[in-house]
C-alpha positions in Angstrom: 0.0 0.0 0.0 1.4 3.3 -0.7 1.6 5.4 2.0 1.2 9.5 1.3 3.4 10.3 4.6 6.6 7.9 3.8 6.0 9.5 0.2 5.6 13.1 1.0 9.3 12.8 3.0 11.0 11.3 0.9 9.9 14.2 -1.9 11.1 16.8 0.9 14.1 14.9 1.6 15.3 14.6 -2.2 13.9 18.4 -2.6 16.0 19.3 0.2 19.4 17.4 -1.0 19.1 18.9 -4.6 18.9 22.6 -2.6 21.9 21.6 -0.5 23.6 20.2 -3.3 22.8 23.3 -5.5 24.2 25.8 -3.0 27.0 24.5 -2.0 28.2 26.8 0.9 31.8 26.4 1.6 31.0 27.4 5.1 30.7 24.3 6.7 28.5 26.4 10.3 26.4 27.8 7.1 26.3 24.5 5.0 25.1 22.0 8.0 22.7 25.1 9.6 20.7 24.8 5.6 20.3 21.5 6.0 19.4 21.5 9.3 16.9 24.1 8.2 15.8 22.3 5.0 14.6 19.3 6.9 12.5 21.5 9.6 8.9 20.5 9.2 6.8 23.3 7.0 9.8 25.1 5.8 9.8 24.1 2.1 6.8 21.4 1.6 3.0 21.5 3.8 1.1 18.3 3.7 0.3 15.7 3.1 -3.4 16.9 2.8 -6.4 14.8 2.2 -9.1 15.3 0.4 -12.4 13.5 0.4 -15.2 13.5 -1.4 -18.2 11.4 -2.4 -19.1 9.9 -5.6 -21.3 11.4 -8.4 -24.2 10.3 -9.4 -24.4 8.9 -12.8 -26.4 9.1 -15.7 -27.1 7.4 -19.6 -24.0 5.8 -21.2 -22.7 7.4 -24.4 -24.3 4.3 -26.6 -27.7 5.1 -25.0 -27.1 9.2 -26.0 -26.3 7.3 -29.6 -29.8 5.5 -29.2 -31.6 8.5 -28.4 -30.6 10.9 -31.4 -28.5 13.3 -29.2 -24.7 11.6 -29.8 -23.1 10.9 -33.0 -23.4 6.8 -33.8 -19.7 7.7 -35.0 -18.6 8.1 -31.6 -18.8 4.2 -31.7 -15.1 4.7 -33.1 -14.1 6.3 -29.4 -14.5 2.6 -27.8 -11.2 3.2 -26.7 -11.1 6.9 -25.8 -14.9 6.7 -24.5 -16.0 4.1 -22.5 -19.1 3.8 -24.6 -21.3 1.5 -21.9 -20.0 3.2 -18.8 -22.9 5.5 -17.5 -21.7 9.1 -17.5 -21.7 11.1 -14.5 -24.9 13.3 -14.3 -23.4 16.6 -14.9 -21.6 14.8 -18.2 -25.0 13.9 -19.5 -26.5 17.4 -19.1 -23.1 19.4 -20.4 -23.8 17.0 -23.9 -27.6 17.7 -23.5 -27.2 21.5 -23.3 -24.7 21.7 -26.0 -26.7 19.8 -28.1 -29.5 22.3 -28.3 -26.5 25.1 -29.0 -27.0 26.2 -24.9 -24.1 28.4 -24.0 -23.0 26.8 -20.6 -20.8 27.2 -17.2 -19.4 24.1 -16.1 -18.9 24.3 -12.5 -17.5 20.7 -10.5 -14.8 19.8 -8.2 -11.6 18.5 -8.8 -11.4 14.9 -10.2 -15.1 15.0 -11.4 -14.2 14.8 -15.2 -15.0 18.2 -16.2 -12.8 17.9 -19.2 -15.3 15.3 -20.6 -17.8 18.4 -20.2 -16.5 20.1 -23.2 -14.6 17.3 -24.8 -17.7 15.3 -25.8 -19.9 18.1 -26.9 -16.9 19.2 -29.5 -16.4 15.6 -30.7 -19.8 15.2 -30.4 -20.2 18.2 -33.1 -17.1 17.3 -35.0 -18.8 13.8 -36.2 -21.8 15.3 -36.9 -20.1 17.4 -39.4 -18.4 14.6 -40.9 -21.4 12.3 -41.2 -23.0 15.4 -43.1 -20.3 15.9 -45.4 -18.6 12.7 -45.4 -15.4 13.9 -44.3 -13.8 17.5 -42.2 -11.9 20.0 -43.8 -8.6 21.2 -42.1 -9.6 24.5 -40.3 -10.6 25.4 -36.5 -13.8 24.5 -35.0 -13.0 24.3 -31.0 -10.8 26.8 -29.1 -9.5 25.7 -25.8 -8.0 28.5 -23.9 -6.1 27.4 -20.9 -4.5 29.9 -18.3 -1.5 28.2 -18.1 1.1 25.8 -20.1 1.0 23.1 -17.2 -2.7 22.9 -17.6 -2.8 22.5 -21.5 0.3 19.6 -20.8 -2.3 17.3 -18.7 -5.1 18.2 -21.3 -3.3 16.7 -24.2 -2.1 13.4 -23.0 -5.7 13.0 -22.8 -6.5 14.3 -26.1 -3.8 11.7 -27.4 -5.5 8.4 -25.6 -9.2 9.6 -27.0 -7.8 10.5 -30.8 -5.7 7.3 -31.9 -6.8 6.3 -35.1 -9.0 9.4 -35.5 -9.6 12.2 -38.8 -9.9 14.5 -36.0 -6.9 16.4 -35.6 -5.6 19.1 -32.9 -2.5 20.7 -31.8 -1.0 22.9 -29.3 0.2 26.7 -30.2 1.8 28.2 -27.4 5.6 29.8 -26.6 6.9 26.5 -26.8 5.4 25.5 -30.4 8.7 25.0 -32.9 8.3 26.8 -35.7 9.3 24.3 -38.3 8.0 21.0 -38.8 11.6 18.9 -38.5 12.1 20.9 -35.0 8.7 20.2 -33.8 9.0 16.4 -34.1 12.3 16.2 -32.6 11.6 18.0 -29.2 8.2 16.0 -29.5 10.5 13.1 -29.2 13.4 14.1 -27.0 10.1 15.1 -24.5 8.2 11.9 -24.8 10.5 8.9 -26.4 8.2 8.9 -29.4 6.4 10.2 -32.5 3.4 12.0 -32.3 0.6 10.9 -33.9 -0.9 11.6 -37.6 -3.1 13.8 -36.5 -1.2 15.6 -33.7 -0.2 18.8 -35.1 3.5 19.8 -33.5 5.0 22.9 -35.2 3.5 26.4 -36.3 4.5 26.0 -39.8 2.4 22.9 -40.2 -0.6 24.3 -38.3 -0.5 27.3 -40.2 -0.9 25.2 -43.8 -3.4 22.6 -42.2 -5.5 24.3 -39.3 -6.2 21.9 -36.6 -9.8 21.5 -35.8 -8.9 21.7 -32.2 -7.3 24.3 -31.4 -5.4 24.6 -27.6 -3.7 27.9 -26.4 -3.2 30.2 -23.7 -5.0 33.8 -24.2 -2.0 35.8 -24.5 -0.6 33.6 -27.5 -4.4 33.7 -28.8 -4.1 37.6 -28.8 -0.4 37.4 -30.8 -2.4 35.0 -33.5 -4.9 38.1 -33.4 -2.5 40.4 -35.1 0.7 39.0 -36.4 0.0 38.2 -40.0 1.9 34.9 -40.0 0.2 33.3 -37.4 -3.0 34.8 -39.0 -2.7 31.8 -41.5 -4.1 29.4 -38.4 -7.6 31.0 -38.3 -7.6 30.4 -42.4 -10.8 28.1 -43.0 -12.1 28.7 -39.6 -15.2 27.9 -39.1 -15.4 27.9 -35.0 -18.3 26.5 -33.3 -16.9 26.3 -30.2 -14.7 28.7 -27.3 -13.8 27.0 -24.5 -12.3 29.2 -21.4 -10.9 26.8 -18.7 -10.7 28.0 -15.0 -13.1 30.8 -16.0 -12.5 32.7 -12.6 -8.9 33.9 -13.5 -10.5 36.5 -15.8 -11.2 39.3 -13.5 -10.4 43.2 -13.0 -7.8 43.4 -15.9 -6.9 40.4 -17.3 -10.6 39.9 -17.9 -11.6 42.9 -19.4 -8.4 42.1 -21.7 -10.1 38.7 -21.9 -13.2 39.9 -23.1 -12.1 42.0 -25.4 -10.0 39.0 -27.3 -13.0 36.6 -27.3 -15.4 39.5 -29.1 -12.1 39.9 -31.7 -11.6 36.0 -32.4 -15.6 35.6 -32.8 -15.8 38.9 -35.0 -12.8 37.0 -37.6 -13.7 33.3 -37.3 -17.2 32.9 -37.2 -19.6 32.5 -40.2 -22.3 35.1 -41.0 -24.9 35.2 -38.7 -23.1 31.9 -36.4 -22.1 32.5 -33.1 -19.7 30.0 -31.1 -21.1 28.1 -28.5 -19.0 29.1 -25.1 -18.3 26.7 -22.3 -16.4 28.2 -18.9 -15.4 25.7 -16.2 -14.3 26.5 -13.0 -14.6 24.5 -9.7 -15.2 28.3 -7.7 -18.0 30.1 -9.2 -20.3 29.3 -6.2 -23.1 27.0 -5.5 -26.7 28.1 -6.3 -27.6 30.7 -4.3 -24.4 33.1 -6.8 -26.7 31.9 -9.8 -27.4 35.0 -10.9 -23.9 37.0 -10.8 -22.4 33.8 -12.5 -24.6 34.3 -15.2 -23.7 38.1 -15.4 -20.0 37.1 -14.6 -20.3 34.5 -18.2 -22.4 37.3 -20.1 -19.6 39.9 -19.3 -16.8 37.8 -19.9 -18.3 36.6 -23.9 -20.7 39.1 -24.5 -23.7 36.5 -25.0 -26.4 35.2 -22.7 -26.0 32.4 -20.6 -28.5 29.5 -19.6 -27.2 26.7 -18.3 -25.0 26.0 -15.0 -23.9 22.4 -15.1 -22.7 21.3 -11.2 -21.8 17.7 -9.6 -24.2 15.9 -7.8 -23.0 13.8 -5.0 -23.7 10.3 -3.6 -23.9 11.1 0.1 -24.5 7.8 2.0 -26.1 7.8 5.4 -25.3 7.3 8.5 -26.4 4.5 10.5 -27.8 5.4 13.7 -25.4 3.7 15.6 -21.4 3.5 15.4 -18.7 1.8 17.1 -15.2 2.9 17.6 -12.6 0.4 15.9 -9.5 -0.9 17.5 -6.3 -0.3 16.2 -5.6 -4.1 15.0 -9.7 -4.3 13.8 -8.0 -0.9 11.4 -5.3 -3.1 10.5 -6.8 -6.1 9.7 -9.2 -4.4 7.6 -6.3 -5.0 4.9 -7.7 -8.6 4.1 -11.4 -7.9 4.4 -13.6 -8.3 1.4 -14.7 -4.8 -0.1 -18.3 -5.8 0.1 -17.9 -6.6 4.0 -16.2 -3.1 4.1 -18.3 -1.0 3.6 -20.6 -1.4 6.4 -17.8 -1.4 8.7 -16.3 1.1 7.8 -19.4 3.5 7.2 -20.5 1.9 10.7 -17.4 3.4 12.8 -17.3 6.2 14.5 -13.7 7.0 13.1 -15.2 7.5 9.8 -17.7 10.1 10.3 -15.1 11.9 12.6 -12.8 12.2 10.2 -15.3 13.2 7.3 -16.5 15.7 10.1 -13.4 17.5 9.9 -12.1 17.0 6.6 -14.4 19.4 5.6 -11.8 21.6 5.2 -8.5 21.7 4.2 -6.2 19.8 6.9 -2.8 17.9 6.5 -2.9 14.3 7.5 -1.0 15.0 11.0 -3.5 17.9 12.1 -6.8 15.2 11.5 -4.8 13.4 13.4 -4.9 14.9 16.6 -8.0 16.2 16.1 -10.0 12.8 15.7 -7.1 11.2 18.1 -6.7 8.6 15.6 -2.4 7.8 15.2 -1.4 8.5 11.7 -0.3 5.2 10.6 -3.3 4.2 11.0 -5.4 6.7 9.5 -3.7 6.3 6.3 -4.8 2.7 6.8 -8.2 3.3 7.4 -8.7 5.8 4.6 -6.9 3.2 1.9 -10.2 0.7 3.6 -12.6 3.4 2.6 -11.8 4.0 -0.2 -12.2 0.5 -1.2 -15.4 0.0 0.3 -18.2 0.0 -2.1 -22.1 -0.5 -1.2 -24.3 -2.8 -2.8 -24.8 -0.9 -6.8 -21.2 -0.6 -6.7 -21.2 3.1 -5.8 -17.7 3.7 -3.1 -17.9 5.0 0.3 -15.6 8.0 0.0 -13.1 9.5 -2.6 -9.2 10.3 -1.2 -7.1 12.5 -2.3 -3.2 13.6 -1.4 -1.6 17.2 -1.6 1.8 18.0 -1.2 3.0 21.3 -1.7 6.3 22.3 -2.0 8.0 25.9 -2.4 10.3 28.1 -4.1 12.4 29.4 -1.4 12.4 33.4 -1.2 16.4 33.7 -0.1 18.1 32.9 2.8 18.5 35.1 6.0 21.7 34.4 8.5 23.5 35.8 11.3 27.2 36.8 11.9 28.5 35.6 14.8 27.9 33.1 17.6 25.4 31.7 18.1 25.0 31.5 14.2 21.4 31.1 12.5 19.7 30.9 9.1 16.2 31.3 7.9 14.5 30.3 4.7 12.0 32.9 5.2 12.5 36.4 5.4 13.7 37.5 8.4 14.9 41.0 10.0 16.0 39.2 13.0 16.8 35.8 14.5 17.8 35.3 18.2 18.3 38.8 19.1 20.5 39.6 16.4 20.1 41.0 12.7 19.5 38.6 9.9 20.9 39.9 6.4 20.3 38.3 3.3 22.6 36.5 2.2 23.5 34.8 -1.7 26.0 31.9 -2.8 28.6 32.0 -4.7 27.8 29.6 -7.3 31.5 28.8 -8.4 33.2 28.8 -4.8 30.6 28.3 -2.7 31.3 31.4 -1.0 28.7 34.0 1.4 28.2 37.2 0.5 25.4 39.6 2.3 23.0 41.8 0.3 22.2 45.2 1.1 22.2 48.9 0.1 25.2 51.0 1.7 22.8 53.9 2.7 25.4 56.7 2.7 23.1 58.5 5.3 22.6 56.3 8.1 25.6 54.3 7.4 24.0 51.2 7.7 23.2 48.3 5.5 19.9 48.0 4.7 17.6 45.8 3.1 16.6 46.2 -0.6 13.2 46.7 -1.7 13.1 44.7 -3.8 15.4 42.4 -6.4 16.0 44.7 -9.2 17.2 47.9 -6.9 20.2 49.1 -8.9 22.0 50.1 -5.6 22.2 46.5 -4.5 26.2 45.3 -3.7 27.3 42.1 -2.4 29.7 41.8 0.1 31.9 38.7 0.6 32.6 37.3 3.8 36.2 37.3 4.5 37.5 34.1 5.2 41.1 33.3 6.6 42.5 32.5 2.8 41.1 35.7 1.7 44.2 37.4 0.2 43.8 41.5 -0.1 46.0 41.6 -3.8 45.8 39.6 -6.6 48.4 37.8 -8.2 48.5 41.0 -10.1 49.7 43.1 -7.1 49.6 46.0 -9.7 45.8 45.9 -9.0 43.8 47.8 -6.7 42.8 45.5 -3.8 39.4 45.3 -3.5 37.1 47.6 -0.6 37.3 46.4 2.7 34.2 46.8 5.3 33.6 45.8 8.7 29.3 45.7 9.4 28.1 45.5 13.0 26.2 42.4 13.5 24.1 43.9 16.0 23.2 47.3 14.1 24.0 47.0 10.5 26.5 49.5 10.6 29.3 49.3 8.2 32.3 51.1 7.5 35.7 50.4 5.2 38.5 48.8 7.5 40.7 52.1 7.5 37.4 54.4 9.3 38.1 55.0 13.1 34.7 56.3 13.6 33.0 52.9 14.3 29.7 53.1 16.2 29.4 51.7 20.1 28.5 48.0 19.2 31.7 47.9 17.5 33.5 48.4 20.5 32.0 46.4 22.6 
C-alpha cells in the first residue's frame, strides 16, 4: 500500500538534498545550519493533505445518447477513448444535452469530477456530426480551448492523445513553446516523450499554419499574438469555430478579464460564419453553489458578451449514516487490509472513526492535524482511509473518494547571522535570536557567502533592498582566513574592505576609526 506520509518525506528529503547540493556553501557552520533548516517541518513542503469526497451520481451511457438521437453513432469509433457503456456522471449527461441544443454553458465541478469530458464530448460530439454530413472534415478550426496556463494545457493533451488514436480529427497545441518548423517540432516531441506523435497531432506552427487543426489549444496571451501578427494569421484560415472554451473561467477578472473579453469579441468577430455564433463553455470548480446563480450568469455574459443559460454542477452520492457507530481498535484498522470490499463498507461507514474524520475534513487539513484532532495515530489513519476507499455499497457506488496534496515551495532567499550563536532562515527574516538577519547569496563557483544590502550613505547602515531589481544592490563577501587583499597582479587595486556591525548594521571600510558603540563592545 502506498503510503502519502513515507512518500511526502521522501519528496522533501530529495527536494531538500538537490537545494543543498545546488548551494553548496563552503562554510561548513552555514552549510550544515541549511540542512538543518531544509529538513524543519513546513519550511519548504505542507502536507500531506487529504481530500475527500463522495461519488457522483451517474447518468445514460454514451451508446444510449447514440440511441436517443443526441450523440453521434460515429462516436462508436471512441471505444477506446470513451468508455461507450460506462454510465456518464450526471453533470456529463446534461453538459452533452445542453450543447446539443446550442445552450451556452458554465461548467462548475470539483476536482477529479471529469469536467474535461464536459466540453470534450460536446466538441467531438459536433465534429462527427459534421463529418457524417459531409462525409469527411476539412482542415480549419472548430474548437478553441484557452487554458491559463502551459501546465494545464500539458495534462489536457495526454488526454487528447488516448481519445484521438486512429481518429480524422486532428488538434494541436500553439503556445511559446510551439517550434516553428516541422523537423524541430517532431524532434523536441521526441526528445520530451521517447516517441512520435501521432498523424493527427499537429507539433510545429509551420504545419498548423498550412493545415489548421480542428482543435485548437492555447493560452490567451498567444491567442491575442495569432490576433494580429499576420503569419500566425494563417491558423484561423478556413475557420469555421463553433466552439470557445475558457478553462478555469475565474482567473479573468479586474484586468486580465476585461483584456479577456475583449479577445474573445475579436476571435468571434474574424472566425465565425455570418450570422453563427460560437457556443462558449467556462469551467471553474469556484463560481459558487446556487444561491451566486445570478452573478455567475452576469460574470459569463460579461466575460463573452452573449447570454447564458445553463450552469452544469456535480451531484453527489452522500450515504447515510447508521444510527449507531462503534469505535474500531487499532488491530480491527489493521486487519481491515484482508477484508472483502463488500464486507467493508458497512464497517467502515458503521465506525465512528469515519464520520469523525469526514466531520473534519471538511476543510482543508494535513494528515498530521486530522490526526490529533479525531485522536486517531497516523499510521493508521492512512490505513483506514486506503479501507474506505475501497469499500463500495451494494450498486457498486464507493464510500468516499481520497485525495493527497503535497505542496512544496520556491524558497524566497536565505537570511543568517554573523557571529555566535550562528542562524539561518528560509523565510525572510529582520531578525533571529536577538540579532540581525541579512540576506545573504551563494557563490555559485566557490561556494562562498556574501550579504546583500544597500550601503545607505546616510545612516551608514546596511539595509535591506526593496526589492530584487534595486540598482544600488552590492554584495559583500565574507572574508575568510585564505582571503588574500592583492591579486596575483599586485599592480591591481585591492578590493574595498568593510567591517558591518552584527548587531546594528552598521558598516564602514577597515581604514574608518569612527566605528559606532556596538563595535567596540
Amino acid at each position: 500500500m502506498l503510503n502519502p506520509v513515507v512518500l511526502s518525506r521522501a519528496i522533501e528529503d530529495t527536494f531538500a538534498d538537490y537545494v543543498a547540493t545546488t548551494l553548496s556553501i563552503a562554510d561548513e557552520r552555514y552549510a550544515e545550519l541549511l540542512k538543518a533548516e531544509l529538513r524543519k517541518t513546513s519550511i519548504i513542503a505542507k502536507g500531506p493533505y487529504l481530500e475527500l469526497g463522495d461519488a457522483y451520481k451517474t447518468g445514460a451511457t454514451i451508446t444510449k445518447l447514440i440511441a436517443d438521437g443526441v450523440m453521434s453513432p460515429l462516436f462508436e469509433r471512441f471505444g477506446q477513448g470513451f468508455k461507450l457503456s460506462r454510465p456518464l456522471y450526471v453533470h456529463q449527461e446534461s453538459a452533452v444535452r445542453a450543447a446539443a441544443k446550442g445552450d451556452n454553458m458554465i461548467i462548475t465541478t470539483g476536482t477529479g469530477s471529469g469536467k474535461t469530458e464536459c466540453f470534450l464530448m460536446p466538441i467531438v460530439n459536433a465534429l462527427l456530426q459534421e463529418q457524417e454530413s459531409a462525409g469527411h472534415l476539412d482542415d480549419g478550426v472548430r474548437a478553441i480551448i484557452i487554458y491559463p496556463m502551459n501546465a494545464l494545457i500539458n495534462d489536457q493533451v495526454k488526454r487528447l492523445r488516448e481519445i484521438f488514436i486512429d481518429s480524422d480529427i486532428t488538434f494541436g497545441v500553439y503556445n511559446g513553446n510551439t517550434e516553428q518548423t516541422e523537423k524541430a517540432g517532431q524532434q523536441k516531441y521526441f526528445t520530451t516523450y521517447g516517441f512520435r506523435p501521432m498523424p493527427n497531432e499537429r507539433v510545429s506552427r509551420d504545419t498548423m499554419r498550412e493545415k489548421p487543426p480542428h482543435i485548437l489549444i492555447t493560452n490567451y496571451s498567444m491567442l491575442e499574438y495569432m490576433c494580429i501578427r499576420p503569419n500566425d494569421d494563417a491558423v484561423f484560415r478556413n475557420a469555421k469555430l463553433h466552439f470557445v472554451v475558457l478553462d478555469e473561467a475565474h482567473i479573468y477578472k479586474g484586468a486580465t478579464g476585461i483584456e479577456a473579453s475583449m479577445l474573445v469579441r475579436r476571435v468571434e468577430t474574424r472566425l465565425t460564419e455570418e450570422d453563427h455564433n460560437p457556443q462558449y463553455i467556462l469551467t471553474s470548480a469556484t463560481l459558487g453553489d446556487e444561491s451566486s446563480n445570478p452573478q455567475i450568469f452576469a460574470f459569463g455574459e460579461r466575460l463573452c458578451g452573449h447570454s447564458f443559460k445553463t450552469i452544469v454542477r456535480s451531484e453527489a452520492i452522500v450515504h447515510a449514516m447508521p444510527e449507531r457507530t462503534r469505535m474500531l481498535s487499532a488491530a480491527e484498522i489493521e486487519s481491515l487490509i484482508d477484508v472483502s470490499d463488500e464486507r467493508l463498507f458497512d464497517i467502515c461507514n458503521g465506525s465512528t472513526q469515519y464520520h469523525k474524520i469526514r466531520s473534519v475534513a471538511s476543510q482543508p487539513l494535513t494528515l498530521a492535524e486530522i490526526a490529533k484532532e479525531t485522536d486517531i495515530q497516523q499510521g493508521e489513519l492512512v490505513t483506514f482511509i486506503a479501507a474506505c476507499v475501497r469499500a463500495v455499497c451494494g450498486n457498486g457506488v464507493p464510500l468516499v473518494k481520497a485525495r493527497y496534496h503535497l505542496f512544496v515551495r520556491a524558497l524566497e532567499g536565505a537570511y543568517i547571522t554573523l557571529i555566535p550563536p550562528y542562524s539561518i532562515s528560509l523565510t525572510p527574516e529582520t531578525e533571529i535570536n536577538g540579532q540581525i538577519a541579512f540576506e545573504c547569496a551563494v557563490c555559485t563557483d566557490c561556494g562562498r557567502i556574501a550579504i546583500i544590502g544597500i550601503n545607505d550613505k546616510k545612516t551608514g547602515k546596511l539595509k535591506s533592498p526593496e526589492n530584487g531589481f534595486d540598482p544600488s544592490t552590492e554584495y559583500f563577501l565574507l572574508e575568510d582566513e585564505d582571503d588574500e587583499l592583492l591579486t596575483d597582479d599586485e599592480t591591481e587595486t585591492p578590493p574595498d574592505e568593510y567591517i558591518i556591525c552584527s548587531k546594528c548594521a552598521t558598516i564602514k571600510h577597515t581604514g574608518d576609526k569612527n566605528v559606532c558603540d556596538c563595535m567596540g563592545e
